[in-house]
N, C-alpha and C positions, 0 to 999 in steps of 0.2 A: 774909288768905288770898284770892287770888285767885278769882274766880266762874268755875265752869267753864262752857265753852261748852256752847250748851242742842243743838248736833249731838253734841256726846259723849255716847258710854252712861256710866249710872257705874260704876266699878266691881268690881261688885258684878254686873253685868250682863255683865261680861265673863269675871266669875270663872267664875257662873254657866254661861256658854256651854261656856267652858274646862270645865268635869266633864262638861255632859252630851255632848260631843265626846268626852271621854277614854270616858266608859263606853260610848259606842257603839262604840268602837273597841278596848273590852279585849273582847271577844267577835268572832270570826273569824268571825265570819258574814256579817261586810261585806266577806269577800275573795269571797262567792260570791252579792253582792245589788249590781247596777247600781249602781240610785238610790244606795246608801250609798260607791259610792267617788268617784260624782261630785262628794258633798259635799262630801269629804274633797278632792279635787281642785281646786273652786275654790275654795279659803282661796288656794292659789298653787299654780299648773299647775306652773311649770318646777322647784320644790323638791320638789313632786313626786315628777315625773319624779327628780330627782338620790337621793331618798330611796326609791328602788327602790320607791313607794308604799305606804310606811308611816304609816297616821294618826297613831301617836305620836309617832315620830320627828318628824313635820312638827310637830303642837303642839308638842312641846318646842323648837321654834326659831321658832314665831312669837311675837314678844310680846304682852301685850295692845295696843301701837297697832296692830297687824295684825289683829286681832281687834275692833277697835272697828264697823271698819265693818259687820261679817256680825251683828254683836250688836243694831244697830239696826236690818237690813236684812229688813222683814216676809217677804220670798221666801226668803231662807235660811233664816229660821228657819220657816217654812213645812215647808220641805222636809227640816229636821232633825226637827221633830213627827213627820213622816209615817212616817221612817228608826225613830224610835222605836217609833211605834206598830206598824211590820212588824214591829218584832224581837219585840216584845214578843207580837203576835198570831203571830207562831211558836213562839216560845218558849209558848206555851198553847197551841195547837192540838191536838185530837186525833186522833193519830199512824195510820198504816198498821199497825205492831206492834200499839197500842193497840187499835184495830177488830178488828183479827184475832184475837188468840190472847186464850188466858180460862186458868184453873185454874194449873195449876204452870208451866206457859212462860212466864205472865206474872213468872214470879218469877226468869225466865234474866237472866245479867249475864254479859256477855262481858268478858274480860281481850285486849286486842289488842298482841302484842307486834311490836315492827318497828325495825331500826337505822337506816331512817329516815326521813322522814313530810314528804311535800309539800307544803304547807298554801297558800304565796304566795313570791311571789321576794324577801319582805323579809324572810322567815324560811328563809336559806338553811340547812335542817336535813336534807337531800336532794341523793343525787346523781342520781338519772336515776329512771328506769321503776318500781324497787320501791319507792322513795318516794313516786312521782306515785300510786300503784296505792293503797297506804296510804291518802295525804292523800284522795284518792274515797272509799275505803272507809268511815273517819270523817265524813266528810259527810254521805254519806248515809244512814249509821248514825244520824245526826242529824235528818236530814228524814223517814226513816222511823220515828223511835223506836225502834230498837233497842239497846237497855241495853248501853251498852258504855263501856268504857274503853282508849283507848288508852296504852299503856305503850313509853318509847323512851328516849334518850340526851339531854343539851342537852350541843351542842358549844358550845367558845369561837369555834371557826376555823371551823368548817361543813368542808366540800365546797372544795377548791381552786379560783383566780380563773383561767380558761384565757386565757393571750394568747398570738397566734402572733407570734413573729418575721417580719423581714422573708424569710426563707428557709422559712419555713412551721414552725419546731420550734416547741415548746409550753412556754412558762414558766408554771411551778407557783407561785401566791402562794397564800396564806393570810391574810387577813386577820382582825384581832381585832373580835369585837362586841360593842356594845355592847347589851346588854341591859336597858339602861332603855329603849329605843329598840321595846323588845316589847312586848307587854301579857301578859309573865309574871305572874304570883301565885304568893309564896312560900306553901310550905302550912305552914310550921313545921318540916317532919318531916327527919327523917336517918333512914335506915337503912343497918348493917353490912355488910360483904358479904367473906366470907373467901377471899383470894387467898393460896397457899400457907400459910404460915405466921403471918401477917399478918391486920389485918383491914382493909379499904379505904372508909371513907365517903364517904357521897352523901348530899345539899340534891335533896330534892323539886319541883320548880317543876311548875306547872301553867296549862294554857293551856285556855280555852274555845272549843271546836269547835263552837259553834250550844248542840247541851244535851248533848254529849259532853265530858269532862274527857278532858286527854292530857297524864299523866304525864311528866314530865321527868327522868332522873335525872344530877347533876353532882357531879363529883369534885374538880372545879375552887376545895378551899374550903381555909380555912387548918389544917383538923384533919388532914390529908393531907402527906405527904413530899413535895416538887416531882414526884420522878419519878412518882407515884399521881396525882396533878393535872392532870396532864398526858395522861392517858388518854380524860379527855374534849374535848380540842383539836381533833383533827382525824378527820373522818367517811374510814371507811375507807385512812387514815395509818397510817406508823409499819411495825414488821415483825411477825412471827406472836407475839412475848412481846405486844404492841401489844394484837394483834387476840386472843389470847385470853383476856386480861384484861378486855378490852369486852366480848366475847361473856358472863365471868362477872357483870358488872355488869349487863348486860341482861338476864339470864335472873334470875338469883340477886336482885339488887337489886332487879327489877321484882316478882318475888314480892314482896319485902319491903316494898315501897312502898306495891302496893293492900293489903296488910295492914295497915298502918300505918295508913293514914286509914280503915280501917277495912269497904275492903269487900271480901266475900267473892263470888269470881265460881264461876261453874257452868260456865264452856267456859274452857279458855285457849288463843286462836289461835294459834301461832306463825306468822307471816307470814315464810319463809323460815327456813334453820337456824340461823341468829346466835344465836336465843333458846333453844335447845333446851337450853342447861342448866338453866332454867325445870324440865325432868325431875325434872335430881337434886334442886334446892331443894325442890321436891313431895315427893319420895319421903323426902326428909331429916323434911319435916315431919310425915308418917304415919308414919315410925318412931317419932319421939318421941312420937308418942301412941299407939305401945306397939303398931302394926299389921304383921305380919308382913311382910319382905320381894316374897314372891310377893303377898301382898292389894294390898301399898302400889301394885306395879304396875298391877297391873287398874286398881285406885282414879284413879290419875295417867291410865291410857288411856282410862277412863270418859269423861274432862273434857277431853281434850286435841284437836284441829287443828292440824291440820298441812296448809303450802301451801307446794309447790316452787315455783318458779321459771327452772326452768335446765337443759337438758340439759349445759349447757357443763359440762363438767370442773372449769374454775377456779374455778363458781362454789357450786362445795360444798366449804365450810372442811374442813381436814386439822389436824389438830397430832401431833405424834410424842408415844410413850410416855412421852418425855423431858420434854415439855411438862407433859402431863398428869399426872405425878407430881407435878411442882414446882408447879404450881399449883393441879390440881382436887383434890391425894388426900385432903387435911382432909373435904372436903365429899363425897368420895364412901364414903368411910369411913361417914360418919354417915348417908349415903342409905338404902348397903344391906351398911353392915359388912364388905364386903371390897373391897378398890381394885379386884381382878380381875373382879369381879361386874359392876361400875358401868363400868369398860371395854370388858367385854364387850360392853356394848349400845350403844355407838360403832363396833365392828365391824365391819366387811363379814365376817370369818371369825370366829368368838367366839373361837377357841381359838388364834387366831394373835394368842401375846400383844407382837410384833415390828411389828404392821400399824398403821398409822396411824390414830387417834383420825379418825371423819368425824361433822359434826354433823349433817348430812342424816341418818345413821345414826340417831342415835342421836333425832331426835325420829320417823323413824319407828317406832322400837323402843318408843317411848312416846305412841303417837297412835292413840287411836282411830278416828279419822277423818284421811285423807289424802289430797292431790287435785293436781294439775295443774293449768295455767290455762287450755289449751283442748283440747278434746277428740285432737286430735294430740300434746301434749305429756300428757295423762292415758294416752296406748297408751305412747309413748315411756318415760316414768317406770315405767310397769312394767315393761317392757325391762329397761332400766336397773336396776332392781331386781332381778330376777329371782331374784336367786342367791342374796338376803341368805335365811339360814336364821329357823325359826321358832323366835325368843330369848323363852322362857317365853312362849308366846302371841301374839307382837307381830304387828303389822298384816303381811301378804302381800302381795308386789306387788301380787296382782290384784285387791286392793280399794283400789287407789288409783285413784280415781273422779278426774271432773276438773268445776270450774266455772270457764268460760271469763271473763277479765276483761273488767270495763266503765268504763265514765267518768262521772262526773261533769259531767252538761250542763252546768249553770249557773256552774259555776266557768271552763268551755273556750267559753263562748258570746260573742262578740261583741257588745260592746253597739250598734253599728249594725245588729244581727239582731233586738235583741230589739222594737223597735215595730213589724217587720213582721210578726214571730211573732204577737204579739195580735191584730194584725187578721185574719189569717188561720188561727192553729192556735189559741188559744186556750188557751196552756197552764196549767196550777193547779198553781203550784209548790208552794203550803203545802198538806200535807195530802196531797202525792201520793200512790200506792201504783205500785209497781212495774209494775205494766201496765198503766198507763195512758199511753198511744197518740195523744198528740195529733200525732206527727208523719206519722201517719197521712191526717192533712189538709195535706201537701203540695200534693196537686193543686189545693188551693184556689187557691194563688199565683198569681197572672197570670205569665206567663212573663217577661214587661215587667220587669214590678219582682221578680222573681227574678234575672234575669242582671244587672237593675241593683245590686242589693245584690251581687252578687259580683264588680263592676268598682269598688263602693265598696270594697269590703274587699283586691281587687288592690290599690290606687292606696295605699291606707292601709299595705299590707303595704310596697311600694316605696319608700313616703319613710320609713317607717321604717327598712327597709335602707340609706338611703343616707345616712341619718343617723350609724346603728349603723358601717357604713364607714369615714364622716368621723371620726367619736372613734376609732379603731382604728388608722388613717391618723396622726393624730395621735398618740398614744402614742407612734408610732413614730418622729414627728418626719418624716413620710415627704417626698417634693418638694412643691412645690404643685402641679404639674403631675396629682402621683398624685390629691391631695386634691380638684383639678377635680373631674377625670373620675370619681371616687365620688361626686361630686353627679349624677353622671348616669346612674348606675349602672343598668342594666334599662329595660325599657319597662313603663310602667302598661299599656299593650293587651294582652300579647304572652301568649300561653299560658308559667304559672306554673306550675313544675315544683318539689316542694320535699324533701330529703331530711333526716332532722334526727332523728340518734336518739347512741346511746353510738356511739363510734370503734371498736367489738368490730372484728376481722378478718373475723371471720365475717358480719357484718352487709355487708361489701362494698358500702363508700363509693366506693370507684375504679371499682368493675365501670362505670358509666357511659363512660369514659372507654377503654374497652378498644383501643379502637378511633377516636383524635381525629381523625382528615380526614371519617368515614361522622359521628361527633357534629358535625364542623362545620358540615356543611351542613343538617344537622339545626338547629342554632339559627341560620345565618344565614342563612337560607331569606328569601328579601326579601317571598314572599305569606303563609307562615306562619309566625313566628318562634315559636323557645322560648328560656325560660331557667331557668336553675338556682339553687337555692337551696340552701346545704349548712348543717349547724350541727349541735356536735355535742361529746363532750368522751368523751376516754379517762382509765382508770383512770392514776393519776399512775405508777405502775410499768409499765404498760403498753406497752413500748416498742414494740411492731408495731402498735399500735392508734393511737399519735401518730405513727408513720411514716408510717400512709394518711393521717390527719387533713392531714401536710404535702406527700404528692402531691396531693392533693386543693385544699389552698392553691398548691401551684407551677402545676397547672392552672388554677385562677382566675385568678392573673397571667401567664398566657401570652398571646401577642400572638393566640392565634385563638379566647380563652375570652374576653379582657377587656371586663366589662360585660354581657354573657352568665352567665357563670358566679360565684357570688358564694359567700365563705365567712364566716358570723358568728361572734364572740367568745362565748366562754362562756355556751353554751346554759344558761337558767335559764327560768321556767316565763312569764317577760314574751316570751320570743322562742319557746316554743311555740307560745303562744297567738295569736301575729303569725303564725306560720307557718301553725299549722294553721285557722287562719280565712279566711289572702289567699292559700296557694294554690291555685290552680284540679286540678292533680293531687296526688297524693301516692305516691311512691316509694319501696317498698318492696323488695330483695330480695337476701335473707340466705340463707345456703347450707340449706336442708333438711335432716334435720329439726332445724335448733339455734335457732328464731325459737322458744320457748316459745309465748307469744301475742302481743305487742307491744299496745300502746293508744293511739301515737299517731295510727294510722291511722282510727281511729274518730273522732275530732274533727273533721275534714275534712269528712264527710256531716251535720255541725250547722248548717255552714255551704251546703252544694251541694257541696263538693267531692268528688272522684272519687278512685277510688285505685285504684290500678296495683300490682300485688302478685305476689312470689312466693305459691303457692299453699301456705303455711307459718304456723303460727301461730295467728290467731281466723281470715284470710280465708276458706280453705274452709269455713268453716260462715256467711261470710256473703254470697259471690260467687256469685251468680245468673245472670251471663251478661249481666243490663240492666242493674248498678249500678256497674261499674268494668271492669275489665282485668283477667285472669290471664295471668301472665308463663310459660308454659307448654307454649303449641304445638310447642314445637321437642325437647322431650326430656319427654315426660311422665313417662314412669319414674321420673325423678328424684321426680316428686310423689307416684307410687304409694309409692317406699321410703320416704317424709317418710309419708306415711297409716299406713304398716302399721308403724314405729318399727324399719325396719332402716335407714335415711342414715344413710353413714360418711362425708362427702366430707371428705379429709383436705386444710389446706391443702399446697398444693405440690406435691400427687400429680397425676398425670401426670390422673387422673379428676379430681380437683378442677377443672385448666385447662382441658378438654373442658367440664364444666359450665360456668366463667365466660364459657367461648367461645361458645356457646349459648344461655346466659342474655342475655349484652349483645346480641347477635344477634337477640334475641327481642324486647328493647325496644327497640331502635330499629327494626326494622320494624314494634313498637306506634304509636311514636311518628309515623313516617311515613307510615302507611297507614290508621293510624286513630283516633288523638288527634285529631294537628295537623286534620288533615282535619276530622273531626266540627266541632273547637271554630271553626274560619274558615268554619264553611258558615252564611250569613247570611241572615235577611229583610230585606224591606226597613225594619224599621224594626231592623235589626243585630241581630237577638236571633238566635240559633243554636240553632233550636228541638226540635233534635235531641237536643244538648248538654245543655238545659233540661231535656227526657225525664228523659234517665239522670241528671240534679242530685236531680229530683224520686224517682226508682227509690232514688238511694242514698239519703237519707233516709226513703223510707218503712220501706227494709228494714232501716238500722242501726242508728236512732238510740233507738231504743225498745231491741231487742234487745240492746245493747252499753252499757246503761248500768249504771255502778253500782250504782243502784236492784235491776235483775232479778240484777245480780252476789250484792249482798249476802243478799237474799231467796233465793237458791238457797244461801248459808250458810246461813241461818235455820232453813229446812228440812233440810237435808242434813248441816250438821255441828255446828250449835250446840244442836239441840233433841232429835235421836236420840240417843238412849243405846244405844253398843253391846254388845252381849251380853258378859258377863263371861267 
């Protein structure tokens, strides 16, 4: 037998590496801890990169000769100890929950139900905002200690891959995952789940979220007909048979699941209405332990939350009577013994038994607690509710309170922010508690190296754009001429404008552009330029919403946009986090009042950046006057009916065009008179120390207030530990 070379590990030392790599990485708490994805990073950058940064996936394709070297190399493994030793000194740490609360609250356990949960762009389990909004939630449910389980769907196919054509249309892929590529854990379990007449199974997988479990449930197995299997393929796919069969799996199934393994929660959140059949399984279950119809309700609104999201119309599920015969009557039957009963509280009218099943309805019919996400969409929702009648006692509009959402720092922070952070804020991530305020010490900052990290984080944003470009360009097989000039795409200098949320119509991606010769000179101002940054993905039915997405692409490639105005591929949470860290504004503005809250605008102020906003959604409760723009002067009114929850602005009405004509009008004499301006007004050693002011204004005022941390803790108090009166 040959002697092995005494530079090789042997191995046994590679195996070695090989586990305690794998188990750093079955726990997702290295998608929200620096040091642990740099680790993971340099085994090999550019596979990486290709592997959407996924730890496992990348071990499962290096072999051990790629591992030899890091096995012997004492700095890696240095820095793999340390990676250990955090997690582990987190995972023991004694929590914010833990400190605070003593007697029966300690004994709370939250069920979090969500169709679909943001965690990282290697788990694509999310399509936009109510999943981003999720994945925070859990997080910080983890850094806080707060007893929760999240509960959701495992797709095969995720969220669809958006690519534009060369003409700007939107082709829908679906790609298959692979799931050894995750650090799933099977838990053993199946639970039943009765669709019409039928019964439908699910494989439990489960995933660690820091010290949070996040149920999985998949239909995707061989005890299943194809066509049942298939219902967990694609996140928000398929037609309304599709989507009310998901809705029963998630509601119904996810009961079944944290029962299964065995735990018993005290709140069950629904996180939008997808999960509200979560209801009837409840009420199914207090009957069979023999509790009366009317008790079993109280009992089910004791324990329940409920959290809209949407004034929009489309975005509260309907099914017809037809539906919900064929598929929910078994299980309503057994709820509350009569189908008509268990319809009823789907209602908007109880007694109109022709009206279409709504599940907004019906989990406010069964929620004790119900809220809005920022104080404008908590007036609106009771609007919006006003009418629904009082069904056996259920919640009334006018106790739908609101908790305005937040973010998740650590997971949106830039890691070229975070070594200046230490020296100057000093923040204590293990062990935090919701008010704690270290960005409070902004002003610490030299202003020097505050506008220098936000020309590192431009310059970083920009080659990543014009990278994202070149693969794009390519796909398409486009000239080489095209594929030049995308290498040159933007100026690293140049005030950084970014827009980058869903393609909704109403969110008004185009409004910019209302007006192309007043925007041209606007960006091609030879003393102050700007440029644009779009990104963005509509529902795959969505045909108006991929219509802006490709005026939006045809203005990009226009000969007076090109290299100015930019549009990216299939926004996922790698090109948020690019955007909302390199741009210097951020753009915001959606017709009143239908912005519920939004949260990518909060990311922005982690980094210095400024945002520019309709006065719609969380901004009014964070725009001061010193920390950004309100897009407003020219039509306030419009912002008065968005406060008080009377905005109707319909598209296409004759008042809709007035507003968009007023709105674009409005930001581009922001743009002109007092962005570009501010951001080019220089010392002599370049710093624009004006600019620097309001960088430091917006962080003092958002970054604390608008974090997930004070998000969840105002659950805590408000909907998971009050019991409301029976």
């Amino acid at each position: 037998m040959p002697k092995q070379s005494p530079a090789a590990p042997r191995p046994a030392l590679v195996h070695e590496l090989r586990v305690r790599l794998t188990n750093l990485a079955s726990n997702l708490w290295w998608t929200w801890n620096g040091p642990a994805q740099a680790l993971f990073a340099s085994l090999d950058p550019p596979l990486w990169d290709a592997l959407h940064h996924s730890p496992i996936a990348l071990l499962r394709r290096l072999d051990d000769q790629a591992l030899a070297a890091p096995a012997r190399d004492p700095s890696f493994l240095a820095r793999l100890a340390a990676c250990e030793a955090d997690l582990h000194a987190y995972l023991t740490s004694r929590t914010w929950f833990a400190r605070t609360f003593r007697g029966d609250d300690r004994r709370l356990c939250v069920a979090y139900f969500c169709a679909e949960f943001a965690l990282h762009e290697s788990l694509p389990l999310y399509a936009g905002g109510l999943g981003v909004l999720a994945g925070d939630h859990v997080k910080s449910a983890s850094d806080l200690g707060v007893p929760l389980v999240g509960v959701g769907l495992l797709y095969r196919n995720g969220y669809y891959v958006q690519r534009f054509a060369a003409d700007g249309s939107t082709h829908v892929d679906y790609p298959t995952h692979d799931w050894s590529d995750w650090p799933l854990a099977d838990t053993g379990h199946l639970v039943s789940v009765p669709i019409g007449r039928r019964l439908l199974r699910a494989k439990v997988w489960k995933l660690s979220v820091g010290r949070v479990p996040l149920l999985l449930l998949d239909a995707d197995i061989p005890q299943n007909r194809p066509a049942d299997r298939a219902l967990t393929h694609q996140l928000y796919g398929g037609d309304e048979h599709t989507r009310i069969q998901q809705e029963l799996l998630l509601g119904v199934g996810g009961v079944r699941a944290v029962r299964s393994l065995g735990i018993t929660p005290s709140v069950y959140h629904l996180n939008e209405g997808h999960a509200a059949f979560c209801g009837l399984e409840r009420l199914r279950e207090f009957r069979d332990a023999g509790v009366s119809p009317l008790d079993a309700i109280v009992r089910v609104r004791a324990s329940t939350a409920f959290t809209s999201h949407t004034p929009v119309p489309a975005g509260h599920d309907r099914f017809s009577p037809g539906l919900m015969r064929r598929y929910v009557a078994p299980l309503a039957l057994e709820a509350l013994g009569k189908l008509d009963s268990a319809l009823a509280l789907g209602r908007e009218q109880p007694t109109d038994r022709g009206a279409p099943f709504c599940m907004t309805v019906l989990a406010l019919s069964l929620a004790g607690r119900a809220n809005g996400v920022s104080r404008i969409h908590g007036r609106v929702s009771r609007e919006m509710w006003r009418h629904l009648p009082d069904v056996a006692g259920a919640i009334q509009p006018t106790r739908i309170e609101h908790v305005t959402n937040g973010v998740h720092p650590q997971t949106w922070l830039a890691p070229e922010a975070l070594a200046l952070y230490e020296r100057y804020l000093k923040p204590r991530w293990v062990g935090a508690a919701p008010d704690d305020d270290w960005w409070a010490n902004a002003h610490r900052i030299p202003p020097v190296e505050f506008w220098a990290l936000r020309n590192v984080l431009r310059r970083r944003l920009v080659h990543f754009v014009r990278q994202r470009l070149g693969e794009q360009l390519g796909r398409r097989r486009a000239p080489a001429a095209d594929l030049a000039a995308a290498l040159e795409a933007l100026d690293e200098d140049a005030l950084t404008v970014g827009f980058a949320r869903r393609f909704a119509t109403y969110k008004r991606a185009t409004l910019i552009f209302r007006d192309p010769r007043r925007l041209e000179r606007i960006l091609c101002d030879a003393r102050r330029p700007v440029q644009f940054i779009f990104a963005g993905k509509a529902h795959p039915r969505d045909l108006a919403g991929q219509d802006f997405a490709r005026r939006v692409v045809a203005q990009a490639a226009s000969r007076r946009f090109r290299g100015r105005v930019v549009v990216l591929e299939n926004y996922d949470m790698e090109v948020g986090r690019m955007l909302t860290s390199g741009c210097d504004v951020w753009l915001n503005n959606p017709t009143p009042p239908q912005e519920a809250s939004g949260t990518s605008g909060m990311k922005p102020p982690l980094h210095g950046g400024l945002n520019c906003s309709i006065l719609d959604g969380w901004w009014p409760e964070a725009f001061d006057g010193r920390n950004g723009w309100a897009i407003d002067r020219q039509h306030p009114a419009s912002v008065r009916r968005a406060a008080s929850g009377r905005g109707d602005v319909r598209s296409g009405s004759v008042a809709a065009s007035r507003s968009d004509a007023n709105d674009a009008a409005a930001i581009y004499e922001l743009l002109e008179n007092r962005i570009a301006p501010l951001f080019y007004a220089r010392d002599r050693a370049g710093v624009p120390q004006r600019w620097v002011k309001m960088m430091v204004a917006s962080m003092k005022s958002i970054c604390c207030r608008f974090s997930s941390h004070r998000m969840l803790a105002e659950y805590v108090r408000q909907s998971y530990l009050p019991r409301p009166a029976p």
